[in-house]
SEKE-133141 format. One record per residue: x, y, z of N, C-alpha, C in turn; residue in one letter; residue number from 1. Coordinates in steps of 0.2 Angstrom, whole numbers, plus 5000, padded with zeros to 4 digits. Example, Ala and Ser with C-alpha at 12.3 -4.5 7.8 and 13.67 -1.06 7.14 Angstrom:
SEKE-133141
{n.X = 5066, n.Y = 4972, n.Z = 5039, ca.X = 5062, ca.Y = 4978, ca.Z = 5039, c.X = 5066, c.Y = 4984, c.Z = 5039, res = A, n = 1}
{n.X = 5064, n.Y = 4989, n.Z = 5035, ca.X = 5068, ca.Y = 4995, ca.Z = 5036, c.X = 5064, c.Y = 5000, c.Z = 5039, res = S, n = 2}
This chain:
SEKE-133141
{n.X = 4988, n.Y = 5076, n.Z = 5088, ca.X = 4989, ca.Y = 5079, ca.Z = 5082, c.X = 4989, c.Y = 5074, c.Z = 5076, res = X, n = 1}
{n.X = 4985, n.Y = 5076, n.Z = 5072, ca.X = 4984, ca.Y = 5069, ca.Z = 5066, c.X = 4990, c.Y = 5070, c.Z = 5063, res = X, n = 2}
{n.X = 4992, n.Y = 5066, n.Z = 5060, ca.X = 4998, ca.Y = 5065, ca.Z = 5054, c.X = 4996, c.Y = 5069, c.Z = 5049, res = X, n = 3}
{n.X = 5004, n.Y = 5072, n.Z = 5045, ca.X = 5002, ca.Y = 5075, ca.Z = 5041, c.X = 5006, c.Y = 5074, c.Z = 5033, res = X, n = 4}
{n.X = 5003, n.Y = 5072, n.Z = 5029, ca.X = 5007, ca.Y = 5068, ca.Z = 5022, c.X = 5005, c.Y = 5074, c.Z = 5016, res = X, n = 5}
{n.X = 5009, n.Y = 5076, n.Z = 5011, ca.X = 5010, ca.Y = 5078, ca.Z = 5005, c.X = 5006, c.Y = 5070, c.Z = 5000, res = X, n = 6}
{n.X = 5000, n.Y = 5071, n.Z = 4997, ca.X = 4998, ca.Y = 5064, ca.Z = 4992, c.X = 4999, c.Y = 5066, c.Z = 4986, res = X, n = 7}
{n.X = 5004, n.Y = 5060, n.Z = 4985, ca.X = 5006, ca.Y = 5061, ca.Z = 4975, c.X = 4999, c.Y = 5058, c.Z = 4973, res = X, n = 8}
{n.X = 5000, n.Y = 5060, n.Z = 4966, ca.X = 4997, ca.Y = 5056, ca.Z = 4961, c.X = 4993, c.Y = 5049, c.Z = 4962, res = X, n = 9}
{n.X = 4999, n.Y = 5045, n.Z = 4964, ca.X = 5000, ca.Y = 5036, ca.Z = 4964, c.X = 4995, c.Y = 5035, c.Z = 4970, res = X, n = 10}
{n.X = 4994, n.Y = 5040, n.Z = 4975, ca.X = 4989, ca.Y = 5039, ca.Z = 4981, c.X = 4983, c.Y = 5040, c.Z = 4978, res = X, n = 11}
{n.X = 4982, n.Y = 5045, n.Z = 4975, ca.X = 4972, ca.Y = 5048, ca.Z = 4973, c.X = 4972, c.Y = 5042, c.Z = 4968, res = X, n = 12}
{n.X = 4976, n.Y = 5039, n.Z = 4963, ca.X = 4973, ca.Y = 5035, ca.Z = 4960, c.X = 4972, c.Y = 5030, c.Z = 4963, res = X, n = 13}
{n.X = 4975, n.Y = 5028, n.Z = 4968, ca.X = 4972, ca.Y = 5021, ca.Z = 4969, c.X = 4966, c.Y = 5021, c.Z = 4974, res = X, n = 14}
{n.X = 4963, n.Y = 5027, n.Z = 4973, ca.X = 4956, ca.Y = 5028, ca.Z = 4978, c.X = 4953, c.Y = 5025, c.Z = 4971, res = X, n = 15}
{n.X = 4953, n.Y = 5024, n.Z = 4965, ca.X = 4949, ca.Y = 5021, ca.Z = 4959, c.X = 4951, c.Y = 5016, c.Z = 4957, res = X, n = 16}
{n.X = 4956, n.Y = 5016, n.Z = 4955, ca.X = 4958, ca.Y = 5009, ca.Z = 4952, c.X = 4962, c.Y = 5005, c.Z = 4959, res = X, n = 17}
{n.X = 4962, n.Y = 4998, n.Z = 4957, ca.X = 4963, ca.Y = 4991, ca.Z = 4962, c.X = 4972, c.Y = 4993, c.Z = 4958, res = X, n = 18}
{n.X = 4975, n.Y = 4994, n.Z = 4960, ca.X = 4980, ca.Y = 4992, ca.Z = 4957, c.X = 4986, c.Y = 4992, c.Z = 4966, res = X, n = 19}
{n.X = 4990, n.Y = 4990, n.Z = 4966, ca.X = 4995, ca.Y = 4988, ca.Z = 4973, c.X = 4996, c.Y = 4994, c.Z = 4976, res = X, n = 20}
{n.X = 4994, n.Y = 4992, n.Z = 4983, ca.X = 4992, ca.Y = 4995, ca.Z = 4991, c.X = 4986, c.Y = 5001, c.Z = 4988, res = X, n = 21}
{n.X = 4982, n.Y = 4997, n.Z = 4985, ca.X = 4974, ca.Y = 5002, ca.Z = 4985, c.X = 4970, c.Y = 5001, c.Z = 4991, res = X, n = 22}
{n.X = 4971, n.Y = 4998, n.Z = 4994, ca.X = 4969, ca.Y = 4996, ca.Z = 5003, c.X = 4969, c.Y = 5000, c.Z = 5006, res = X, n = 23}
{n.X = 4977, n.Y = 5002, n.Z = 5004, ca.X = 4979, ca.Y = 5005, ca.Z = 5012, c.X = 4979, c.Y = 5015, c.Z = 5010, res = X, n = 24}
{n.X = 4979, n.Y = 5015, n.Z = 4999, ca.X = 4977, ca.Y = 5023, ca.Z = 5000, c.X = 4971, c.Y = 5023, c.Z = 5004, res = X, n = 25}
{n.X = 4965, n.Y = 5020, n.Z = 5000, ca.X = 4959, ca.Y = 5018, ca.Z = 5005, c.X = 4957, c.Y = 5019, c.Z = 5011, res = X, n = 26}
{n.X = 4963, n.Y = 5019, n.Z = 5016, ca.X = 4962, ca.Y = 5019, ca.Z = 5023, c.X = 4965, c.Y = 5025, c.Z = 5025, res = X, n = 27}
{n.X = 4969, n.Y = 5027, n.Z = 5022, ca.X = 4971, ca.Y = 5036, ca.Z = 5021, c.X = 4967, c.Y = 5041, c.Z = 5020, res = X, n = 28}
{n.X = 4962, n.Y = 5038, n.Z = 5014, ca.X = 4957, ca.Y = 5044, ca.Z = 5013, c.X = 4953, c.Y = 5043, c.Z = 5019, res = X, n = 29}
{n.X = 4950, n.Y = 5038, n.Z = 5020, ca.X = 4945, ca.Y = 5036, ca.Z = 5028, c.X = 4947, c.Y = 5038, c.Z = 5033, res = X, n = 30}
{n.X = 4954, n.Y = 5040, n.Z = 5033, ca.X = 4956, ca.Y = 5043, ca.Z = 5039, c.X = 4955, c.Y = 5049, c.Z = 5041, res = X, n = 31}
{n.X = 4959, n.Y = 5053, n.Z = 5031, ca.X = 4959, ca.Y = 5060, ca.Z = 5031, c.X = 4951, c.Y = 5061, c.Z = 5033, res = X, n = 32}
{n.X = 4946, n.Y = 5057, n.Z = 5029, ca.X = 4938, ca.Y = 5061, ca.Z = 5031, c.X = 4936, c.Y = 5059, c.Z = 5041, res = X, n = 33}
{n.X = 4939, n.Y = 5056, n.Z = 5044, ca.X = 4938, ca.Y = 5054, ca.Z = 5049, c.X = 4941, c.Y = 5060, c.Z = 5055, res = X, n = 34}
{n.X = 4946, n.Y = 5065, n.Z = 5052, ca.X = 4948, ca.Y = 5067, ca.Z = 5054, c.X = 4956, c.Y = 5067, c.Z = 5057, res = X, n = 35}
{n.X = 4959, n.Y = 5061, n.Z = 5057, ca.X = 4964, ca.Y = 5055, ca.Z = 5060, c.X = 4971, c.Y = 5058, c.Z = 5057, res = X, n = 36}
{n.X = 4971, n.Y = 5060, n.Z = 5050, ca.X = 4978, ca.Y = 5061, ca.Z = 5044, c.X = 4973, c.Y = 5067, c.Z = 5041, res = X, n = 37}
{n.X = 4982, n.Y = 5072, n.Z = 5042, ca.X = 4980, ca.Y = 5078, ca.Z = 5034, c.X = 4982, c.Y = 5076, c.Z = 5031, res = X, n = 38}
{n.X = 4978, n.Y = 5077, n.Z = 5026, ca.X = 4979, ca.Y = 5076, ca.Z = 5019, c.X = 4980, c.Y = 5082, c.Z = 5014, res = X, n = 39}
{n.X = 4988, n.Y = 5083, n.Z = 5012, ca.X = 4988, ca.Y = 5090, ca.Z = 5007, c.X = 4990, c.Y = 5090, c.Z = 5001, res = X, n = 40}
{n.X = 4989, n.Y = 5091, n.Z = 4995, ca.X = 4993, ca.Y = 5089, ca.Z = 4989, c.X = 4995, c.Y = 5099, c.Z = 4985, res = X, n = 41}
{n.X = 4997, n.Y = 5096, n.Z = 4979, ca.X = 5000, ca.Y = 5101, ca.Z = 4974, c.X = 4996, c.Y = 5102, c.Z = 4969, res = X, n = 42}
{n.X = 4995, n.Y = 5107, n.Z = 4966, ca.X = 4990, ca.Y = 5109, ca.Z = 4960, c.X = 4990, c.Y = 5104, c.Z = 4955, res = X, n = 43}
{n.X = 4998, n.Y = 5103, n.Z = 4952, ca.X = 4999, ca.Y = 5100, ca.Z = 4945, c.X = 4997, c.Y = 5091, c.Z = 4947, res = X, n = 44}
{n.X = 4993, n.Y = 5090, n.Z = 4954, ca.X = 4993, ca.Y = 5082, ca.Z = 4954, c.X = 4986, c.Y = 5082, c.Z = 4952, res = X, n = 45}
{n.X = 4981, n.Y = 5088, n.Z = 4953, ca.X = 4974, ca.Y = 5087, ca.Z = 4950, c.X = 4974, c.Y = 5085, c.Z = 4943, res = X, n = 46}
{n.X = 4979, n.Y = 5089, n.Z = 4939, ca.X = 4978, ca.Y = 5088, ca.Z = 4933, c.X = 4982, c.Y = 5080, c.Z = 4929, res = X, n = 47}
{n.X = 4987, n.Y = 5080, n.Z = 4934, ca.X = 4990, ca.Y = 5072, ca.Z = 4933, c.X = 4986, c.Y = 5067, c.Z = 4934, res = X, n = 48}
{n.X = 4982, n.Y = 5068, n.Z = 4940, ca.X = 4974, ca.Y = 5064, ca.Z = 4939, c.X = 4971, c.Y = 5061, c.Z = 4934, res = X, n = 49}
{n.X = 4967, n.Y = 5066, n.Z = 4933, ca.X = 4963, ca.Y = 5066, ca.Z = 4927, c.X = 4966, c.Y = 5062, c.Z = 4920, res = X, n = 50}
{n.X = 4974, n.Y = 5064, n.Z = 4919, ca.X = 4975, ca.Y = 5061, ca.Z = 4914, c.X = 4978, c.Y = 5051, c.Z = 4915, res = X, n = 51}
{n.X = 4979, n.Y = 5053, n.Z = 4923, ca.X = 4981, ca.Y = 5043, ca.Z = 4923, c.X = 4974, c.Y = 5042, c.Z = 4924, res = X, n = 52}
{n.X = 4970, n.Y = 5044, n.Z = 4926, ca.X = 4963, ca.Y = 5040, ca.Z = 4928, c.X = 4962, c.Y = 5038, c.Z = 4919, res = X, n = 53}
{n.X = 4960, n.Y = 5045, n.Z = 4916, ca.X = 4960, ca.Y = 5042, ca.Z = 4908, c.X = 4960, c.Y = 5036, c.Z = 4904, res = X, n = 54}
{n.X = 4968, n.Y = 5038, n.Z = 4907, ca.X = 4973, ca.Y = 5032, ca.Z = 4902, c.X = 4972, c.Y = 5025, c.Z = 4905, res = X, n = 55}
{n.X = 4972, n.Y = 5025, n.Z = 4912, ca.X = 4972, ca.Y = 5017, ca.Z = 4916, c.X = 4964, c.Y = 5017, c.Z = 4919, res = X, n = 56}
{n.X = 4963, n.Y = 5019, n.Z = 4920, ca.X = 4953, ca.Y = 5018, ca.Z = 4921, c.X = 4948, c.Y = 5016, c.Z = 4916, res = X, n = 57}
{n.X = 4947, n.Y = 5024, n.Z = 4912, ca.X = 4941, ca.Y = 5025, ca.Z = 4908, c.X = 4944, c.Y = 5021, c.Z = 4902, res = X, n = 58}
{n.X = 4949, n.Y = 5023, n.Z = 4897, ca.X = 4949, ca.Y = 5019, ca.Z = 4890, c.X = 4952, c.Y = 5012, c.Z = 4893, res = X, n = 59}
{n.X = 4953, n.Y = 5009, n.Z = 4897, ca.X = 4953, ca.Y = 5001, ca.Z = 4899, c.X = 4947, c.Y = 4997, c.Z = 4904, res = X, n = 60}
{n.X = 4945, n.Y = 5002, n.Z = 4903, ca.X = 4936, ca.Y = 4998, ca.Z = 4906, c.X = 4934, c.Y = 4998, c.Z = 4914, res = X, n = 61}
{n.X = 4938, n.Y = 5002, n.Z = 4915, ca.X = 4940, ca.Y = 4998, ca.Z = 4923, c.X = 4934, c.Y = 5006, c.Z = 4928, res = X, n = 62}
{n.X = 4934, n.Y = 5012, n.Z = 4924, ca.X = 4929, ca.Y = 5018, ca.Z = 4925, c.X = 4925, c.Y = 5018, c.Z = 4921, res = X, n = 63}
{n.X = 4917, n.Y = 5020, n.Z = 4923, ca.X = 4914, ca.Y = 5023, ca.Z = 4917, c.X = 4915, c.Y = 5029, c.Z = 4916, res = X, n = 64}
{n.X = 4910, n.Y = 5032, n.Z = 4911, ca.X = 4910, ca.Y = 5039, ca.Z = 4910, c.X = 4911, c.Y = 5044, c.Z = 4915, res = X, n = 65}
{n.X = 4905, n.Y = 5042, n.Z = 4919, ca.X = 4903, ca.Y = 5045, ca.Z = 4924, c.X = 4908, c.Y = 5044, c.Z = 4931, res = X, n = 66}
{n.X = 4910, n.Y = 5039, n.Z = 4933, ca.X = 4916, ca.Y = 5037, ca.Z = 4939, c.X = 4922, c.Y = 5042, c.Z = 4935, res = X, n = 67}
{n.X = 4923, n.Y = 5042, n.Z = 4932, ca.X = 4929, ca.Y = 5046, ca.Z = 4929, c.X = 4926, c.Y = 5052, c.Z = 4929, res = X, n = 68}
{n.X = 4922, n.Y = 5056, n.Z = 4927, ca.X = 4922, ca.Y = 5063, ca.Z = 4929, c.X = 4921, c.Y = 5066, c.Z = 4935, res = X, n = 69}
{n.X = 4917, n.Y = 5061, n.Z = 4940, ca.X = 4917, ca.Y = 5063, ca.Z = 4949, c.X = 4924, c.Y = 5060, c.Z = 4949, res = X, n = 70}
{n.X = 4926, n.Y = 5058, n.Z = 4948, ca.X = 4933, ca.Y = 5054, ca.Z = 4950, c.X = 4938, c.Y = 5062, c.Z = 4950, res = X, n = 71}
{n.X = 4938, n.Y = 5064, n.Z = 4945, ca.X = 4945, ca.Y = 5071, ca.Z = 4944, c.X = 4941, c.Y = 5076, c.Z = 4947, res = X, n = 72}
{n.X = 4935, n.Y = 5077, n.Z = 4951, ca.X = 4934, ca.Y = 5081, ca.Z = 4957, c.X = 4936, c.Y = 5077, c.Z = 4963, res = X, n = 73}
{n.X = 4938, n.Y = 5075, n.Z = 4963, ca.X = 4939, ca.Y = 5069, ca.Z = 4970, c.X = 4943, c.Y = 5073, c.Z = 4976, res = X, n = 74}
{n.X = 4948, n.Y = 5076, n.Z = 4974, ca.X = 4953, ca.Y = 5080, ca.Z = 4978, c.X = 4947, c.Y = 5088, c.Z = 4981, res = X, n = 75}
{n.X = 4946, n.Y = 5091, n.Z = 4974, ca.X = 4944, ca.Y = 5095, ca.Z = 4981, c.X = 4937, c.Y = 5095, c.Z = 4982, res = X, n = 76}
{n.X = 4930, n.Y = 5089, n.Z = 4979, ca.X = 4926, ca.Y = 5087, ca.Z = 4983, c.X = 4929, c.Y = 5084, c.Z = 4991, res = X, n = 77}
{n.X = 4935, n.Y = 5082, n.Z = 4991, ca.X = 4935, ca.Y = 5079, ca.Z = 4999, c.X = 4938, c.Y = 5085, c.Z = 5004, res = X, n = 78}
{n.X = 4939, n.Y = 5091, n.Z = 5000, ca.X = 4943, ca.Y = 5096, ca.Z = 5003, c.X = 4949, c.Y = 5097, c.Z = 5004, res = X, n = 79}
{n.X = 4953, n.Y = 5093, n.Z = 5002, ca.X = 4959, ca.Y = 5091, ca.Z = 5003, c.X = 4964, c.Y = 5098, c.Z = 5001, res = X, n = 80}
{n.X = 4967, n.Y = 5102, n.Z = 5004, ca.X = 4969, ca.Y = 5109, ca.Z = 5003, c.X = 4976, c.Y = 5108, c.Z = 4997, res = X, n = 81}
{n.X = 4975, n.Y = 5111, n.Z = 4992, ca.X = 4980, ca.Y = 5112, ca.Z = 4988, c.X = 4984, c.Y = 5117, c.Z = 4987, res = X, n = 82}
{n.X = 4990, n.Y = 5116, n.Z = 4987, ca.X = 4994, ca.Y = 5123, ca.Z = 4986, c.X = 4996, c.Y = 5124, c.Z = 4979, res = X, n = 83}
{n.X = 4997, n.Y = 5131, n.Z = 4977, ca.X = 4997, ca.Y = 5133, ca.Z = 4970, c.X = 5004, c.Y = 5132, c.Z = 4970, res = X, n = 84}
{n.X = 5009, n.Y = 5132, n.Z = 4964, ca.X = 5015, ca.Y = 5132, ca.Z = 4962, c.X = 5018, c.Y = 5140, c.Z = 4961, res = X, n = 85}
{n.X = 5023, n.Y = 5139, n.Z = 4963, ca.X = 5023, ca.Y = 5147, ca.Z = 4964, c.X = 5032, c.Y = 5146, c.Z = 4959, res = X, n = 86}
{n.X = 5033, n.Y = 5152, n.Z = 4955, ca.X = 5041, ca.Y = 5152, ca.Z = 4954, c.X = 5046, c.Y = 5148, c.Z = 4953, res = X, n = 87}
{n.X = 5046, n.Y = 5151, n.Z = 4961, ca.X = 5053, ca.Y = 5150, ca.Z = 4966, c.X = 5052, c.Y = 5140, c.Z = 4966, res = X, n = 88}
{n.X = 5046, n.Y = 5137, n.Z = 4968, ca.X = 5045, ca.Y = 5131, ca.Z = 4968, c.X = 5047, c.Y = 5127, c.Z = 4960, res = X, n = 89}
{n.X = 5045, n.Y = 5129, n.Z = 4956, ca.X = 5048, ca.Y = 5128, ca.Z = 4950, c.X = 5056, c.Y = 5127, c.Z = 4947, res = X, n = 90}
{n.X = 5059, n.Y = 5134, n.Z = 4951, ca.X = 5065, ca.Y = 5131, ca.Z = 4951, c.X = 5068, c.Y = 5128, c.Z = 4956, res = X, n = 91}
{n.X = 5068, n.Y = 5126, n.Z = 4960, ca.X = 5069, ca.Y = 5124, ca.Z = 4967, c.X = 5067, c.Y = 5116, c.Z = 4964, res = X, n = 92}
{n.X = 5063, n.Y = 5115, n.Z = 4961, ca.X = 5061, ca.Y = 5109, ca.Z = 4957, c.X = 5065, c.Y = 5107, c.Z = 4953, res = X, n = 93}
{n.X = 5065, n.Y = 5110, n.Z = 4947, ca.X = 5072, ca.Y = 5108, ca.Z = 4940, c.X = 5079, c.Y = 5108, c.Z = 4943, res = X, n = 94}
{n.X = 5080, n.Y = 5112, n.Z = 4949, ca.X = 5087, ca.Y = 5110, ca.Z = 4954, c.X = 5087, c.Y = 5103, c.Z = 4954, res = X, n = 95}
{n.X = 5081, n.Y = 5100, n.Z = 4958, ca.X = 5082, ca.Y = 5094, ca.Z = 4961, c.X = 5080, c.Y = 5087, c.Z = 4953, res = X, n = 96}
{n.X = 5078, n.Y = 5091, n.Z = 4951, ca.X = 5077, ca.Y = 5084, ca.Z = 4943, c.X = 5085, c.Y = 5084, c.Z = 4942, res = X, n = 97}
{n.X = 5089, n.Y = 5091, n.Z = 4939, ca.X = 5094, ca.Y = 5089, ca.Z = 4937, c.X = 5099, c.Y = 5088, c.Z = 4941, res = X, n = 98}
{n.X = 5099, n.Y = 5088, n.Z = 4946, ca.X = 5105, ca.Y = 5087, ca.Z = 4951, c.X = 5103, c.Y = 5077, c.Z = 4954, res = X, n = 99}
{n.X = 5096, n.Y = 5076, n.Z = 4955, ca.X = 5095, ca.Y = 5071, ca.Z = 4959, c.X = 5092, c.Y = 5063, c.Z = 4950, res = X, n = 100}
{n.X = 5091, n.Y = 5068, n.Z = 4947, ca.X = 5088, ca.Y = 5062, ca.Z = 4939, c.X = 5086, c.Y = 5062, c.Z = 4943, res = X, n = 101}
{n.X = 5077, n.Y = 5064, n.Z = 4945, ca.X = 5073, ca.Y = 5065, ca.Z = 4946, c.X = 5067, c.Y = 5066, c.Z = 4939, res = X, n = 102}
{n.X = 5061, n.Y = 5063, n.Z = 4938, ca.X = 5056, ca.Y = 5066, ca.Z = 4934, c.X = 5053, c.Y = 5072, c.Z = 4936, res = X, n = 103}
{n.X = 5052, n.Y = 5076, n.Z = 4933, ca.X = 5051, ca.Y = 5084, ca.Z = 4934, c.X = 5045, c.Y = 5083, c.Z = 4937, res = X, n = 104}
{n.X = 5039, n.Y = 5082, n.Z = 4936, ca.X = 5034, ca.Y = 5082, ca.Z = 4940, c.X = 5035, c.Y = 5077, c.Z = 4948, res = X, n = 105}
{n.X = 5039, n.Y = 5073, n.Z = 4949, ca.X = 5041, ca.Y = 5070, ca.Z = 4954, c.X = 5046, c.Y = 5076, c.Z = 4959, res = X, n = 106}
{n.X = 5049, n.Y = 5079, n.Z = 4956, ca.X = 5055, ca.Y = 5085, ca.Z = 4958, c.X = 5048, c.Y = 5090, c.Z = 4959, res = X, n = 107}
{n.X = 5044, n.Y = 5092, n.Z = 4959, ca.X = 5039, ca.Y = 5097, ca.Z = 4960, c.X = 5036, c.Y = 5094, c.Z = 4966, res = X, n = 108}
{n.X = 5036, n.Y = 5088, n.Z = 4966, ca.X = 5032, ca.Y = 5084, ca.Z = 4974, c.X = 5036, c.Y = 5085, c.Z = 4978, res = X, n = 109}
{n.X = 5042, n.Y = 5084, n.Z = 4978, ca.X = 5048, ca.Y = 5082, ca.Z = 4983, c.X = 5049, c.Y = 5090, c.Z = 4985, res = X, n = 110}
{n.X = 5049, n.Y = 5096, n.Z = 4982, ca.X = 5052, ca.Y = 5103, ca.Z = 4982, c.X = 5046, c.Y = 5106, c.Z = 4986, res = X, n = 111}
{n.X = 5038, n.Y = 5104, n.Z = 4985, ca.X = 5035, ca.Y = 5105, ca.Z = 4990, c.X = 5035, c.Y = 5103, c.Z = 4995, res = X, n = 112}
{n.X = 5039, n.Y = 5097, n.Z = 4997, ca.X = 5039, ca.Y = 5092, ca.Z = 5002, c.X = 5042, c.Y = 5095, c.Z = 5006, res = X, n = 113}
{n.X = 5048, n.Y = 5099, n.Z = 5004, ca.X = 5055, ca.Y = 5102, ca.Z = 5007, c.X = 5050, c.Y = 5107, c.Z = 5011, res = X, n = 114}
{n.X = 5048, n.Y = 5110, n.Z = 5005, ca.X = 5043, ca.Y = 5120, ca.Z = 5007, c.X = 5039, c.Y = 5118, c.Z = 5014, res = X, n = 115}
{n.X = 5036, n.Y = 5113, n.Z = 5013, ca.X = 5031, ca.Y = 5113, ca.Z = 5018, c.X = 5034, c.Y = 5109, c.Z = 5026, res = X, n = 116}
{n.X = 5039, n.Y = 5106, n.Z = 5026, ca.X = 5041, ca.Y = 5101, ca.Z = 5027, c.X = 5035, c.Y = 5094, c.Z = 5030, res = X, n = 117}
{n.X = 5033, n.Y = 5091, n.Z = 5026, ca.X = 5029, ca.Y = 5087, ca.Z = 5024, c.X = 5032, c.Y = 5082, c.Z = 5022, res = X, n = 118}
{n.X = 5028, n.Y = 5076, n.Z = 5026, ca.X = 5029, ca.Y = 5069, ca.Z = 5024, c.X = 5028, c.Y = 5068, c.Z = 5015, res = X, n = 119}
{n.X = 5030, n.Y = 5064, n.Z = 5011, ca.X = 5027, ca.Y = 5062, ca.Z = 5004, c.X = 5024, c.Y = 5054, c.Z = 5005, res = X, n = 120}
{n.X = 5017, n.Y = 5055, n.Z = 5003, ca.X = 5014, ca.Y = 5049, ca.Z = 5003, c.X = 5014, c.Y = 5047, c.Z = 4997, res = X, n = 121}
{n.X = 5016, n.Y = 5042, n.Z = 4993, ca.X = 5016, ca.Y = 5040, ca.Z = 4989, c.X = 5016, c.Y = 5032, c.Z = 4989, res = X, n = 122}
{n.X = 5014, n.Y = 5029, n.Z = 4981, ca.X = 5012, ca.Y = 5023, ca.Z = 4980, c.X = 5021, c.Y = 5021, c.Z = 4976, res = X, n = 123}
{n.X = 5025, n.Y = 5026, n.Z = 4976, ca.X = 5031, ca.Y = 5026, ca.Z = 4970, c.X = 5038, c.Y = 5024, c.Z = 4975, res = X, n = 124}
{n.X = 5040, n.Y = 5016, n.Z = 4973, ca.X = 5045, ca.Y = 5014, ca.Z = 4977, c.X = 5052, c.Y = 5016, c.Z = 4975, res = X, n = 125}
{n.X = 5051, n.Y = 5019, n.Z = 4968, ca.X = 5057, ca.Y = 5021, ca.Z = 4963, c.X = 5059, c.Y = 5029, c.Z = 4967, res = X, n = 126}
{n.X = 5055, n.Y = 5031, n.Z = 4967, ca.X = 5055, ca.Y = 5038, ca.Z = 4970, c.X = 5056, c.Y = 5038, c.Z = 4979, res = X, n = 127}
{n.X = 5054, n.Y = 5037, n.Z = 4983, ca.X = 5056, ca.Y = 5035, ca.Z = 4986, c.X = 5063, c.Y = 5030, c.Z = 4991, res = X, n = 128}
{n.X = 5067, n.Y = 5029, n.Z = 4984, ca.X = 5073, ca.Y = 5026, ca.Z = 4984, c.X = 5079, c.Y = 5033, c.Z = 4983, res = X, n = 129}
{n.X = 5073, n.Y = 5036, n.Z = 4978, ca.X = 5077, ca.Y = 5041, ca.Z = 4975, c.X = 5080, c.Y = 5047, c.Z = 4978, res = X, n = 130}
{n.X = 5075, n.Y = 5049, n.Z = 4985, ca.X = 5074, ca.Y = 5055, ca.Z = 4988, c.X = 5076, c.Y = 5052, c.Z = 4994, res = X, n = 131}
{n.X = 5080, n.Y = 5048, n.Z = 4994, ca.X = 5080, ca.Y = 5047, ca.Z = 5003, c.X = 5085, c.Y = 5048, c.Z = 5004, res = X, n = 132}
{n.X = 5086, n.Y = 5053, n.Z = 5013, ca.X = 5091, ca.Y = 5057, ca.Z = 5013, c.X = 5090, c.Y = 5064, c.Z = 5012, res = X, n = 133}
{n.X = 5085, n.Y = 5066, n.Z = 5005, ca.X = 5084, ca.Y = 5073, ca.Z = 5006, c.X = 5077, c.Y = 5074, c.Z = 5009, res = X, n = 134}
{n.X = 5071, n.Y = 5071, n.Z = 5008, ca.X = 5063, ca.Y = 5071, ca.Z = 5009, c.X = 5061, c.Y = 5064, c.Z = 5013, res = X, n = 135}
{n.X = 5057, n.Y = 5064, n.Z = 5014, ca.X = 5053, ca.Y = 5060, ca.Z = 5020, c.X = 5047, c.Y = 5056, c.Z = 5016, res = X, n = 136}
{n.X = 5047, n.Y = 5052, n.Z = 5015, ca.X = 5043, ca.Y = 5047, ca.Z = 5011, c.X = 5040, c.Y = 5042, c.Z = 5014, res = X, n = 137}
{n.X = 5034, n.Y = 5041, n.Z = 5013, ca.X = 5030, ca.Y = 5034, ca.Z = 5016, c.X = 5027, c.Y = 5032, c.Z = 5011, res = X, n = 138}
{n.X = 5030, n.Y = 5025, n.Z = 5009, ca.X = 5026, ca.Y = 5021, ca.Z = 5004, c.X = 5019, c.Y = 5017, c.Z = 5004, res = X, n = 139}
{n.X = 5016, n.Y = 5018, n.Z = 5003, ca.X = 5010, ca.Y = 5016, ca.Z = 5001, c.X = 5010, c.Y = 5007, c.Z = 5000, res = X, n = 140}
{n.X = 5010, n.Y = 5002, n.Z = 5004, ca.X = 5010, ca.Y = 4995, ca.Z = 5000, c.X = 5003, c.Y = 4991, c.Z = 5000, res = X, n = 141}
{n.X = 5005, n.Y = 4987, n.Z = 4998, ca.X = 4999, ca.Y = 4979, ca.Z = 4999, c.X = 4994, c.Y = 4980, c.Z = 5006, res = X, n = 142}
{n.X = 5000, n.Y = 4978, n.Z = 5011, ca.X = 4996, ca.Y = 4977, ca.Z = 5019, c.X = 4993, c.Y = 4985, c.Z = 5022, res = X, n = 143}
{n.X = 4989, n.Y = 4983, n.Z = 5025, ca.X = 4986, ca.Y = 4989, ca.Z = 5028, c.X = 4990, c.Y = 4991, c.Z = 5033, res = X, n = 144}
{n.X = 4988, n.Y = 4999, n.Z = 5034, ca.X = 4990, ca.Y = 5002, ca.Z = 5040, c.X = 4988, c.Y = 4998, c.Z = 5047, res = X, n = 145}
């Protein structure tokens, strides 16, 4: 049975931008298209996308026009399955911001993470520090898998 990871934000960006352990998201998407990792994420990471790709891509030169707009279809051109946000995940979320100092979109990954019981793939060492103990995290580094 292939692995199976919840991908924040920090992961699909670095399928674009070079930024630390862009290698090894690299080898995650190669895997998920290989069949080897599932790969599933949450609605609000499409849209978190698009706007980090934006801000650290397209207006710093690093995407053109064009790479940035295939790029914010990138999740479900690979088919990577997303789950919608429901309610109860919402507040189950603002528990964990307010209880854990959480950032509320980081508290929407991790509450998924619980729902589904799913690893959290991420590139965020801060969060990762944060959640341990209650969610299962694998950080994303420099060296490859």
């Amino acid at each position: 049975m292939a692995d199976r990871f919840l991908v924040d934000t920090s992961v699909f960006t670095r399928w674009f931008l070079r930024q630390d352990g862009f290698a090894e998201a690299l080898t995650f998407r190669s895997a998920y298209l290989a069949g080897a990792a599932d790969l599933e994420t949450v609605d609000f990471v499409r849209f978190e996308l698009g706007h980090v790709l934006r801000t650290h891509g397209l207006l710093k030169g690093h995407l053109d026009e064009d790479e940035y707009v295939a790029a914010v279809r990138s999740i479900d051109d690979a088919g990577i399955p997303v789950h919608v946000t429901s309610a109860d995940v919402l507040e189950q979320a603002a528990d964990l911001a307010a209880r854990r100092m959480l950032r509320y979109f980081d508290a929407l990954l991790i509450a998924w993470s619980l729902e589904l019981g799913m690893t959290v793939l991420t590139a965020d060492k801060k969060l990762c520090h944060a959640v341990a103990g209650i969610a299962r995290t694998r950080l994303v580094t420099s060296a490859l898998v």
